[in-house]
C-alpha positions in Angstrom: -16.4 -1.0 -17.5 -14.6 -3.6 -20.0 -11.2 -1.2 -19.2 -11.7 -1.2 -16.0 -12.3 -5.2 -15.4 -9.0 -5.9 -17.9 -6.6 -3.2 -15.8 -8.2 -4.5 -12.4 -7.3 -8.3 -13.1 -4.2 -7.4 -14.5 -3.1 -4.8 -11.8 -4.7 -5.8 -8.8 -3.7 -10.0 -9.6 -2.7 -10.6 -5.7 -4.8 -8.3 -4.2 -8.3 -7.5 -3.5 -9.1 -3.8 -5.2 -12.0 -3.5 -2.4 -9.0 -3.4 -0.1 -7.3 -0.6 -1.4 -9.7 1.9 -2.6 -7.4 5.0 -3.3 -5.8 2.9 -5.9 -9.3 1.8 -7.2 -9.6 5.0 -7.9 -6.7 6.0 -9.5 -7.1 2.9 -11.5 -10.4 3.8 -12.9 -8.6 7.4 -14.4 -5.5 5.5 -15.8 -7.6 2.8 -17.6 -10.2 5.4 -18.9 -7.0 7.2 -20.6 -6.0 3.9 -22.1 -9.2 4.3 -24.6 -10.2 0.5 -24.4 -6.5 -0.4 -26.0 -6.3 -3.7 -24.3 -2.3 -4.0 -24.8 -2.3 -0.1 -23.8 -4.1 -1.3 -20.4 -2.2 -4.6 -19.5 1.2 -3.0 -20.0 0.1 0.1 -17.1 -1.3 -2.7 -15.4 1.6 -4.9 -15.2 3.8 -1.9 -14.4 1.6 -1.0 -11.5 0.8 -4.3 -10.0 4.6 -3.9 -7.9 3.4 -0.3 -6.7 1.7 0.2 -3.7 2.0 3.5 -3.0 -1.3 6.1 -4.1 1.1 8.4 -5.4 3.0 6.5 -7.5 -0.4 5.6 -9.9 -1.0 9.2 -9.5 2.3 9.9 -11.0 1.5 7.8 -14.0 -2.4 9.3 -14.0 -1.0 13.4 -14.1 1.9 12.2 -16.6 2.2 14.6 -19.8 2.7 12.0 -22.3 -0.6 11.5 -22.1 -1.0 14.9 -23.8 1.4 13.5 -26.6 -1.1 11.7 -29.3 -4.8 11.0 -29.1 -6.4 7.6 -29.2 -2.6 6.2 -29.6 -0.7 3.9 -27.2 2.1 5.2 -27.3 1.6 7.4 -24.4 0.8 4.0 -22.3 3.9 2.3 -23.8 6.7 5.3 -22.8 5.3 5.5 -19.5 5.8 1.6 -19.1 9.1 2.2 -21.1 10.1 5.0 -18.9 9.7 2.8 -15.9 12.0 0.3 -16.7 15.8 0.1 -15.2 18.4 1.3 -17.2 19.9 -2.2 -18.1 16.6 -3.5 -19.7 15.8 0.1 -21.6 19.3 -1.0 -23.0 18.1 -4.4 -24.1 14.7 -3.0 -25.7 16.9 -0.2 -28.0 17.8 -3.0 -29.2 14.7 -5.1 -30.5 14.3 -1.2 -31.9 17.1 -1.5 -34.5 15.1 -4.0 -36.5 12.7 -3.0 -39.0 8.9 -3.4 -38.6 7.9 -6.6 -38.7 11.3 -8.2 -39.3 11.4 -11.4 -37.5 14.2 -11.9 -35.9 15.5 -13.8 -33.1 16.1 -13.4 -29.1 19.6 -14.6 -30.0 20.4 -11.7 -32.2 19.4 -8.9 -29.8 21.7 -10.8 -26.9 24.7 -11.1 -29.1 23.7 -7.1 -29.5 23.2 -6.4 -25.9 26.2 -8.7 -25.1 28.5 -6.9 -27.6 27.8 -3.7 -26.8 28.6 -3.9 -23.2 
């Protein structure tokens, strides 16, 4: 229920969920195969909150990345990844070039972006 009250606020932030009880549903599947991973359930979330449309959670709920690890995230992060436009998957290849936890600098990945065309 924890899942469920995370995704909800995060998905549903205009709206009432009572309102639209086909994506209630949905919702309940999609944050049950986000495990409890609270970064796992506001990234679906935030994705979904600009759908409307029943089918396109369901898309996201029969996806087969879900099949691709167990208790990972990484099956909640492509499908978020996977959603964004072209320009911005662009952009985050390029926060991918750096090493794990290398801190670097917003600056650095938009003199990237901006040299690379």
């Amino acid at each position: 229920e924890a899942s469920w009250s995370l995704f909800k606020r995060h998905a549903f932030e205009n709206m009432d969920p009572m309102g639209h009880p086909e994506l209630e549903e949905v919702g309940r599947q999609i944050a049950a195969k986000c495990k409890g991973l609270p970064l796992a359930l506001k990234t679906l979330a935030g994705m979904l909150r600009s759908k409307s449309e029943v089918e396109e959670w369901k898309c996201i709920l029969r996806s087969e990345i879900w099949e691709l690890r167990d208790n990972d995230i990484l099956p909640a992060l492509m499908l978020s990844y996977n959603d964004l436009p072209a320009h911005l998957k662009r952009c985050f290849s390029f926060c991918a070039i750096f090493p794990k936890d290398y801190p670097f600098r917003k600056e650095q990945v938009i003199h990237l972006w901006i040299a690379n065309g």
